[in-house]
Every structure is written in structure tokens, then in C-alpha cells.
N, CA, C and O atoms as CSV, one atom per row, in Angstrom:
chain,resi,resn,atom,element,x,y,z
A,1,UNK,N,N,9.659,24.449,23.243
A,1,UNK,CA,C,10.053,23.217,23.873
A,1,UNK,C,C,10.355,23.453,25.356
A,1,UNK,O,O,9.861,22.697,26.193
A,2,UNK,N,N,11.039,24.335,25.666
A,2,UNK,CA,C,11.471,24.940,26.844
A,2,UNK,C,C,9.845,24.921,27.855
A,2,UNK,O,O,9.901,24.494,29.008
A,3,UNK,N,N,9.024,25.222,27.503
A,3,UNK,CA,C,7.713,26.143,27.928
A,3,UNK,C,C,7.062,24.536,28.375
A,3,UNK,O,O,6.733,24.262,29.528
A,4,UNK,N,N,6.979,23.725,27.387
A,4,UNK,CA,C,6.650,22.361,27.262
A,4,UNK,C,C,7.084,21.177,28.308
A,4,UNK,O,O,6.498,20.227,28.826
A,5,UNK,N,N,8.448,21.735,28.355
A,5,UNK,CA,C,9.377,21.208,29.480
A,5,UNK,C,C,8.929,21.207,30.854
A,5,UNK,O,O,8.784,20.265,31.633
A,6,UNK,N,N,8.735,22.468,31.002
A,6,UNK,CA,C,8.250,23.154,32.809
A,6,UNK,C,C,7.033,22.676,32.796
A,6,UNK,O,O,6.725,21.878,33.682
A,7,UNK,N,N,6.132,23.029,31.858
A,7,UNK,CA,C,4.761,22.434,32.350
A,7,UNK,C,C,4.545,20.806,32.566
A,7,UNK,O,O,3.602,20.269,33.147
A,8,UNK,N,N,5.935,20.032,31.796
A,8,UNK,CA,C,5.438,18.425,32.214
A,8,UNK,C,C,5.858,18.358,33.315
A,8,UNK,O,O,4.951,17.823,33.953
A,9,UNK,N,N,6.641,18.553,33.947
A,9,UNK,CA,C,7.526,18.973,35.563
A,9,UNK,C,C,6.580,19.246,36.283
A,9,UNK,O,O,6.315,18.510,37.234
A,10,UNK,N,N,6.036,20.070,36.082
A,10,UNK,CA,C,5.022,21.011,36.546
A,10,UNK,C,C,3.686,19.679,36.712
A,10,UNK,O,O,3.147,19.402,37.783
A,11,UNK,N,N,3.438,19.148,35.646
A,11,UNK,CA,C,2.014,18.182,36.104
A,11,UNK,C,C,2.588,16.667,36.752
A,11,UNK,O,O,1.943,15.953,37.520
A,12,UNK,N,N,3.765,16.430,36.304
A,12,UNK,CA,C,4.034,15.272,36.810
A,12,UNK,C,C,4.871,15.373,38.827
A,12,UNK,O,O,4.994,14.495,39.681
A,13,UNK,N,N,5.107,16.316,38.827
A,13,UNK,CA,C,5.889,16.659,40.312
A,13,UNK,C,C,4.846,17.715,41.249
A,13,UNK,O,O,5.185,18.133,42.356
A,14,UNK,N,N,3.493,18.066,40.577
A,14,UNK,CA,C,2.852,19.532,41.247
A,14,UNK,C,C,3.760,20.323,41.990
A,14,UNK,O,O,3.692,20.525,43.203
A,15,UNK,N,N,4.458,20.681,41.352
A,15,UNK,CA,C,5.218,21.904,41.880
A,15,UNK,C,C,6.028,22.522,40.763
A,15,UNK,O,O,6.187,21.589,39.976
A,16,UNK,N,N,6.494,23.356,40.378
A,16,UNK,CA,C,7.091,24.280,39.221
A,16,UNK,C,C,8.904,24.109,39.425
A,16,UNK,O,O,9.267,24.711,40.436
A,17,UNK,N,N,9.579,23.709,38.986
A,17,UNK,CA,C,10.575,23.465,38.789
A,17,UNK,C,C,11.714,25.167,39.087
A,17,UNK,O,O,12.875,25.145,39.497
A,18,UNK,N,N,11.142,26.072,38.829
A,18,UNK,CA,C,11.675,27.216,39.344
A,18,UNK,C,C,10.755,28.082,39.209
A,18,UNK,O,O,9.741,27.902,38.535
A,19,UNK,N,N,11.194,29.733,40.230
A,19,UNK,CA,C,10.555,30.844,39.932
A,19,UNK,C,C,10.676,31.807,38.515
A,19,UNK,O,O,9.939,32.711,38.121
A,20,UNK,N,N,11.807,31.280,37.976
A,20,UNK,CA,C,11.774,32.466,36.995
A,20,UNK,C,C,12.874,31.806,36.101
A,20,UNK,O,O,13.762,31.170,36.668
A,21,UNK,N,N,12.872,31.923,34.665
A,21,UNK,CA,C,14.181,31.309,33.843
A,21,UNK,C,C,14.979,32.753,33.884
A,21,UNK,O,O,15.149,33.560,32.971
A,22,UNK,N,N,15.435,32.803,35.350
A,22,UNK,CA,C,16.827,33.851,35.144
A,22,UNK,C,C,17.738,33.055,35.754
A,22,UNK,O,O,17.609,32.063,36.472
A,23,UNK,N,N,18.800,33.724,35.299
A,23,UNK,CA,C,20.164,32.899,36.379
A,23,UNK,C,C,19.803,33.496,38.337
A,23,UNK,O,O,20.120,32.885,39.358
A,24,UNK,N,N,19.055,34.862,38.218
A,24,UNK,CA,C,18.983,35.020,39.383
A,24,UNK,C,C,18.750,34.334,40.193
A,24,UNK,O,O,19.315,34.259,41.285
A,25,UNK,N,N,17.573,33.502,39.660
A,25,UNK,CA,C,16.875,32.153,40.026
A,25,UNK,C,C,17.427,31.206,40.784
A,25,UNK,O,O,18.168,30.487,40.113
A,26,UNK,N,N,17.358,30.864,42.101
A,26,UNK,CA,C,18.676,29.783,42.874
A,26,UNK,C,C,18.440,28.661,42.012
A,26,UNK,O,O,19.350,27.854,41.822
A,27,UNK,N,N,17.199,28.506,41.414
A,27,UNK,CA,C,16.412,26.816,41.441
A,27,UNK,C,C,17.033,26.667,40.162
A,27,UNK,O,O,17.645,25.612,39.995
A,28,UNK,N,N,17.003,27.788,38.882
A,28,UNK,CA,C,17.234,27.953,37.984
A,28,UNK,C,C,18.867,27.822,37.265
A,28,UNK,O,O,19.505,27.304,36.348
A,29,UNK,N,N,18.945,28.570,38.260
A,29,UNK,CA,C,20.822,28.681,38.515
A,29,UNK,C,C,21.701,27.256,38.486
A,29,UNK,O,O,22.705,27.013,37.818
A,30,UNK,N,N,21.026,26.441,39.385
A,30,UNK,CA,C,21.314,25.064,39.702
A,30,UNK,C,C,21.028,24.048,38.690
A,30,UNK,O,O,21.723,23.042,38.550
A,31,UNK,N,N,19.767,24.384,37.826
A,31,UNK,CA,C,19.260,23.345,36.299
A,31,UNK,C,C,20.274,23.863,35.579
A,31,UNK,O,O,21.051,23.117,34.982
A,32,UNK,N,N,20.391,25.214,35.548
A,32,UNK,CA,C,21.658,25.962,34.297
A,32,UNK,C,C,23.070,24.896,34.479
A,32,UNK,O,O,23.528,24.095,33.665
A,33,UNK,N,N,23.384,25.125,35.412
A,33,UNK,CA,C,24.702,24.296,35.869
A,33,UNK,C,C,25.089,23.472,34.929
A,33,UNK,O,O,24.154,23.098,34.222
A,34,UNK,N,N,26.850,22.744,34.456
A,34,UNK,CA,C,27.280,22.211,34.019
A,34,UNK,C,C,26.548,20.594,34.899
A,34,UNK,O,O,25.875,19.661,34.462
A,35,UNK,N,N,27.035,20.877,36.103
A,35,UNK,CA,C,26.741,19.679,37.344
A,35,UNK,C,C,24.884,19.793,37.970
A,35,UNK,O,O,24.523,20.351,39.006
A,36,UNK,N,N,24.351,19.362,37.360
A,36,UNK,CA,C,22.746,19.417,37.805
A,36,UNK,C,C,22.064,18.920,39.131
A,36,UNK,O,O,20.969,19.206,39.615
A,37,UNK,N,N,23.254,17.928,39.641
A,37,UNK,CA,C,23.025,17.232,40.502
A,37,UNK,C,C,22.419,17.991,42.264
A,37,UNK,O,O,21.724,17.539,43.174
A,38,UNK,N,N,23.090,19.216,42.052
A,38,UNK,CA,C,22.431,20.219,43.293
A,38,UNK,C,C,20.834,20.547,42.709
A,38,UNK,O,O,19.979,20.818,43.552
A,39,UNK,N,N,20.634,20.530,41.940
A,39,UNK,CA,C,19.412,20.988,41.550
A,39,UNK,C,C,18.300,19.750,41.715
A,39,UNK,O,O,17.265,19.733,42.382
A,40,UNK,N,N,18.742,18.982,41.080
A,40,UNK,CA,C,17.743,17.586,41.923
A,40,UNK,C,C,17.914,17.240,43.133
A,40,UNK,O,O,17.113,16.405,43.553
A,41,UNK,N,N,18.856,17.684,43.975
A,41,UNK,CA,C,18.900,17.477,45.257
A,41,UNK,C,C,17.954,17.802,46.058
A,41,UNK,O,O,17.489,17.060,46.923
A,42,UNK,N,N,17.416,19.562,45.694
A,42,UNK,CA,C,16.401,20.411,46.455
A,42,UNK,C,C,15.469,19.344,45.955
A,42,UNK,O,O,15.367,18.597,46.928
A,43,UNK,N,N,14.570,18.744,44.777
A,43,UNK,CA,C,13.340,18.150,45.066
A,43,UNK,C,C,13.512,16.280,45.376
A,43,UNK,O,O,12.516,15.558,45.335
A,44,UNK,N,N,14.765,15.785,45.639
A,44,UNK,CA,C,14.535,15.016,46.612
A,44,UNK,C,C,14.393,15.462,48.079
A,44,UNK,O,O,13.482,14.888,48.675
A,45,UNK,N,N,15.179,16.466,48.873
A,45,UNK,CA,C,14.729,16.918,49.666
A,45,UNK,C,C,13.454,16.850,49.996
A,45,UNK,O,O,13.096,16.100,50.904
A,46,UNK,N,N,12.445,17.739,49.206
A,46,UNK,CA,C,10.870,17.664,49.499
A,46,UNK,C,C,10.597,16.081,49.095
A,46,UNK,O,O,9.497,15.879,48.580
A,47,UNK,N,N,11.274,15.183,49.228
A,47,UNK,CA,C,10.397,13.514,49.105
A,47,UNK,C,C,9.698,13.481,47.196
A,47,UNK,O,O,8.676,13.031,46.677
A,48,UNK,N,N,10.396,13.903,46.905
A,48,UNK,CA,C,9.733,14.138,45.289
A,48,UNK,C,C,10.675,13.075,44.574
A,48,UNK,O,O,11.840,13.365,44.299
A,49,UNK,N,N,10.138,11.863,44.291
A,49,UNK,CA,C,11.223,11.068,43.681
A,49,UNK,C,C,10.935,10.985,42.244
A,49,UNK,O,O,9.807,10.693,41.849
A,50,UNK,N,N,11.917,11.232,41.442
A,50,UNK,CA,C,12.190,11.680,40.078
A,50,UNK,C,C,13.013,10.358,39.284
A,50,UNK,O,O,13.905,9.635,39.729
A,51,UNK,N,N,12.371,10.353,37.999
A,51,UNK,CA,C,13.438,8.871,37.961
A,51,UNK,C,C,14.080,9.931,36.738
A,51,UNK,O,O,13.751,10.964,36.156
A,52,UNK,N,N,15.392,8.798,36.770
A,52,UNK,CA,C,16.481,9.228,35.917
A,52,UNK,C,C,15.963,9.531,34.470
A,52,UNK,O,O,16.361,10.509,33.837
A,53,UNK,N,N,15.071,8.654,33.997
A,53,UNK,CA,C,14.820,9.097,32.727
A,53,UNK,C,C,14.185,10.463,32.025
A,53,UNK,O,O,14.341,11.061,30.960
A,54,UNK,N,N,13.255,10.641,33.412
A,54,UNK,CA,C,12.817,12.028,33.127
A,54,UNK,C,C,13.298,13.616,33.769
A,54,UNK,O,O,12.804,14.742,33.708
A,55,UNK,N,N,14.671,12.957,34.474
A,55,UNK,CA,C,15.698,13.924,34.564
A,55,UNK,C,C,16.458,13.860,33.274
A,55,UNK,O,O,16.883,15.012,33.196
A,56,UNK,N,N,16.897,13.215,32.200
A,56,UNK,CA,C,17.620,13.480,31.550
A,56,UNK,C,C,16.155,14.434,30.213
A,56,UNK,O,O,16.514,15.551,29.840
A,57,UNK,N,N,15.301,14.133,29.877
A,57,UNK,CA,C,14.494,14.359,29.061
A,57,UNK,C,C,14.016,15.891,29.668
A,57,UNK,O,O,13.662,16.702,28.812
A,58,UNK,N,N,13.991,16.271,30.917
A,58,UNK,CA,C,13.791,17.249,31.388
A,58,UNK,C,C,14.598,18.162,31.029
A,58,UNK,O,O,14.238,19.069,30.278
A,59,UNK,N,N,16.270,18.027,31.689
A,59,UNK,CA,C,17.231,18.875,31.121
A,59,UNK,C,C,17.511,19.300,29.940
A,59,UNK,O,O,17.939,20.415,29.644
A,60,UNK,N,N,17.141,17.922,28.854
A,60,UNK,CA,C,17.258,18.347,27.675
A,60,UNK,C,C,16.292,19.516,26.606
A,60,UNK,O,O,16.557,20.212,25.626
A,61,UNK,N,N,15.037,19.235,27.470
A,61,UNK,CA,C,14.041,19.954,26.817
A,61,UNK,C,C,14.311,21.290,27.402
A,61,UNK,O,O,13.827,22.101,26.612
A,62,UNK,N,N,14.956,22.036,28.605
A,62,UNK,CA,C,15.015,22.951,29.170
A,62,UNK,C,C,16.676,23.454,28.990
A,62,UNK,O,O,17.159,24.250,29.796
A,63,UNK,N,N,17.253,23.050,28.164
A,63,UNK,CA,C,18.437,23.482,28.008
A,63,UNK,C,C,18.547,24.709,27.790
A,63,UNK,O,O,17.675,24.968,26.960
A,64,UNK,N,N,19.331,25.999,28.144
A,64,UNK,CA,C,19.282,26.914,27.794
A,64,UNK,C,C,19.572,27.573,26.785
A,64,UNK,O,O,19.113,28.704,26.624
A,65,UNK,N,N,20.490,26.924,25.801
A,65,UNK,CA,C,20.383,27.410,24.708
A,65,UNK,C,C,19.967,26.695,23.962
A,65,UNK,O,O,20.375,25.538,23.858
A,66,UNK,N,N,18.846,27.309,23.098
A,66,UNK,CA,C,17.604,26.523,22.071
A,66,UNK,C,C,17.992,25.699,21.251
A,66,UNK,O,O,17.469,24.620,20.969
A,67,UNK,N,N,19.544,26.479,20.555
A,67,UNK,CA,C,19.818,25.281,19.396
A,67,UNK,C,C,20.278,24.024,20.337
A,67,UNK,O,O,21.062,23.310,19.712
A,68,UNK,N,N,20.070,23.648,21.385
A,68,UNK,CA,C,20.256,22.280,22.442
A,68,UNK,C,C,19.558,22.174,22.809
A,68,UNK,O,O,19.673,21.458,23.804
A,69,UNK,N,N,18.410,22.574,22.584
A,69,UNK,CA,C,16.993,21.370,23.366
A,69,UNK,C,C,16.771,20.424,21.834
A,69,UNK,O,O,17.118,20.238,20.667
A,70,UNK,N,N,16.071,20.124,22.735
A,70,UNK,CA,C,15.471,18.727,21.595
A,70,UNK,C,C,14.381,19.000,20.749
A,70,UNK,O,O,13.562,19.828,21.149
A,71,UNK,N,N,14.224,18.498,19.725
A,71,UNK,CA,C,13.363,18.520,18.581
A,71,UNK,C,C,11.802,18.218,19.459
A,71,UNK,O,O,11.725,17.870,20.638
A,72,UNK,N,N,11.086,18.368,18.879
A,72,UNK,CA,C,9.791,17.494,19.476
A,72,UNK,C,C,9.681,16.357,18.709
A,72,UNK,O,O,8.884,15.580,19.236
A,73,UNK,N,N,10.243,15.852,17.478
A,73,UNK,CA,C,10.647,14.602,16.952
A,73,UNK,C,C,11.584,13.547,17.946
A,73,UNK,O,O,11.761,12.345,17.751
A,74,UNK,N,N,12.073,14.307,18.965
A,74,UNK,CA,C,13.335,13.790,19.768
A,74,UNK,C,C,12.754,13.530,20.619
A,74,UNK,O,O,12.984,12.445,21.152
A,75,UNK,N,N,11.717,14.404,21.158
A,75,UNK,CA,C,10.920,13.832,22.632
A,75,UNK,C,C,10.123,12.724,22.461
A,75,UNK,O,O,9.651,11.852,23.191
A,76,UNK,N,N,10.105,13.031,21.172
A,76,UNK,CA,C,8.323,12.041,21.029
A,76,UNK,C,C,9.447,10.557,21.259
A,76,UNK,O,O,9.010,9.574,21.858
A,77,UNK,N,N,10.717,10.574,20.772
A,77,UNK,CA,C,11.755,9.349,20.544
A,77,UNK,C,C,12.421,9.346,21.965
A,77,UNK,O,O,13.361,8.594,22.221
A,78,UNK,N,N,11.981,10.073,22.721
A,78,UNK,CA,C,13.048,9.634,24.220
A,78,UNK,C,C,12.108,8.371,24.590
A,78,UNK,O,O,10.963,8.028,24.297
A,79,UNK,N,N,13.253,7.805,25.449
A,79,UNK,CA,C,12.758,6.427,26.218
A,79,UNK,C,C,11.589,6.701,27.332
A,79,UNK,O,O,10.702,5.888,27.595
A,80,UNK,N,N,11.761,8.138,28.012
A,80,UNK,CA,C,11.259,8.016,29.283
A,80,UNK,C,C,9.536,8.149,28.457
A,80,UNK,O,O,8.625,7.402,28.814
A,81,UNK,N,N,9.383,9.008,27.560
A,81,UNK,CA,C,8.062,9.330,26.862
A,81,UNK,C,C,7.550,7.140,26.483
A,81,UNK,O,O,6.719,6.425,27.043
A,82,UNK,N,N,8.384,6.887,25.520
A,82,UNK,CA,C,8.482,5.453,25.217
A,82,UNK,C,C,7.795,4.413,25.990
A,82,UNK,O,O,6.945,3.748,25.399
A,83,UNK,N,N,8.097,4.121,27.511
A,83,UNK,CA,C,8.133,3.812,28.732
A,83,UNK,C,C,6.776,4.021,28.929
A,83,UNK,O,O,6.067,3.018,29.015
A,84,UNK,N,N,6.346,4.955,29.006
A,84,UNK,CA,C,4.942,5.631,29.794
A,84,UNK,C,C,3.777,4.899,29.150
A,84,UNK,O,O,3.952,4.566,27.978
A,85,UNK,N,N,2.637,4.598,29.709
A,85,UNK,CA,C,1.506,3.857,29.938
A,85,UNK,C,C,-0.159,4.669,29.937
A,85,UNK,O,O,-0.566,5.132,31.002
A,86,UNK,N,N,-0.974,4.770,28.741
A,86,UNK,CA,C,-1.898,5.696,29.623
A,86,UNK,C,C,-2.677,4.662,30.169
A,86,UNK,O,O,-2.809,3.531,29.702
A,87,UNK,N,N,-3.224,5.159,31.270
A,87,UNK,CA,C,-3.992,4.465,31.977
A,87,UNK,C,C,-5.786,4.753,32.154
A,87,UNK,O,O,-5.587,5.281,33.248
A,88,UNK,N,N,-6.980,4.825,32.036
A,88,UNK,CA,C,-8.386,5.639,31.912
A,88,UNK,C,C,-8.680,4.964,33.431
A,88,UNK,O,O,-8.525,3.854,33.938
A,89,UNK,N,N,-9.188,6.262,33.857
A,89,UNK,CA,C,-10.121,5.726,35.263
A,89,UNK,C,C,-11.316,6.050,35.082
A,89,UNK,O,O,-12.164,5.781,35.932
């Protein structure tokens, strides 16, 4: 789920959400956090606007400890997944 997490980040923002899942990690360090809010700060900075729903579905899927991420029964049931539209060009 974790792995699943970074790569939707990853296609929906083109850019990787951190270098490495260590705490060494500044980017990483900051998602770990009780307070997340420094950590979305750096990609509003770069003009990357993120909506709330898929900040909360993000954190959850990337939680660091496993028994706290979400089911993939749970993602498939988040709102922000819910919400979404495919579109064919």
C-alpha cells in the first residue's frame, strides 16, 4: 500500500514525494511528523496545488506503520478515489 501510495503522488504531482522512506529523509521526516503541515508546505512552494482529499488519502496510505495504512478495500472507499472522473482522449 505504502509503494502504491508514492507512485499515485508520483503520477498525479510528477515529482516523487521524497528521496528515500528514511527518517534521514528531510521530505520524509516532515510526512512522518505528527503535524504534516511542513511537509505540504515544500510542494505548495513549487506551485503544486494538492487538494485536501488527496492529502488525507495520501498520508493514510503512507503511514508508517503498516498496521495504519489503509486496506485497499479502504482506498477503493475513500472519497477522494470516489470523486475522480476517467476521462478518454
Amino acid at each position: 500500500m505504502f509503494s502504491a501510495g508514492v507512485t499515485l503522488f508520483l503520477m498525479l504531482n510528477k515529482c516523487p514525494p521524497f528521496r528515500s522512506a528514511n527518517l534521514k529523509d528531510p521530505y520524509f521526516r516532515r510526512l512522518s511528523a505528527q503535524d504534516k503541515k511542513a511537509f505540504w508546505k515544500i510542494f505548495s512552494n513549487f506551485n503544486i496545488e494538492i487538494e485536501d482529499k488527496f492529502k488525507d488519502l495520501f498520508e493514510r496510505m503512507s503511514e508508517r506503520n503498516p498496521s495504519n495504512r489503509l486496506s485497499i478495500s479502504e482506498v477503493r472507499a475513500h472519497k477522494w478515489l470516489s470523486d475522480q472522473t476517467l476521462t478518454l482522449s
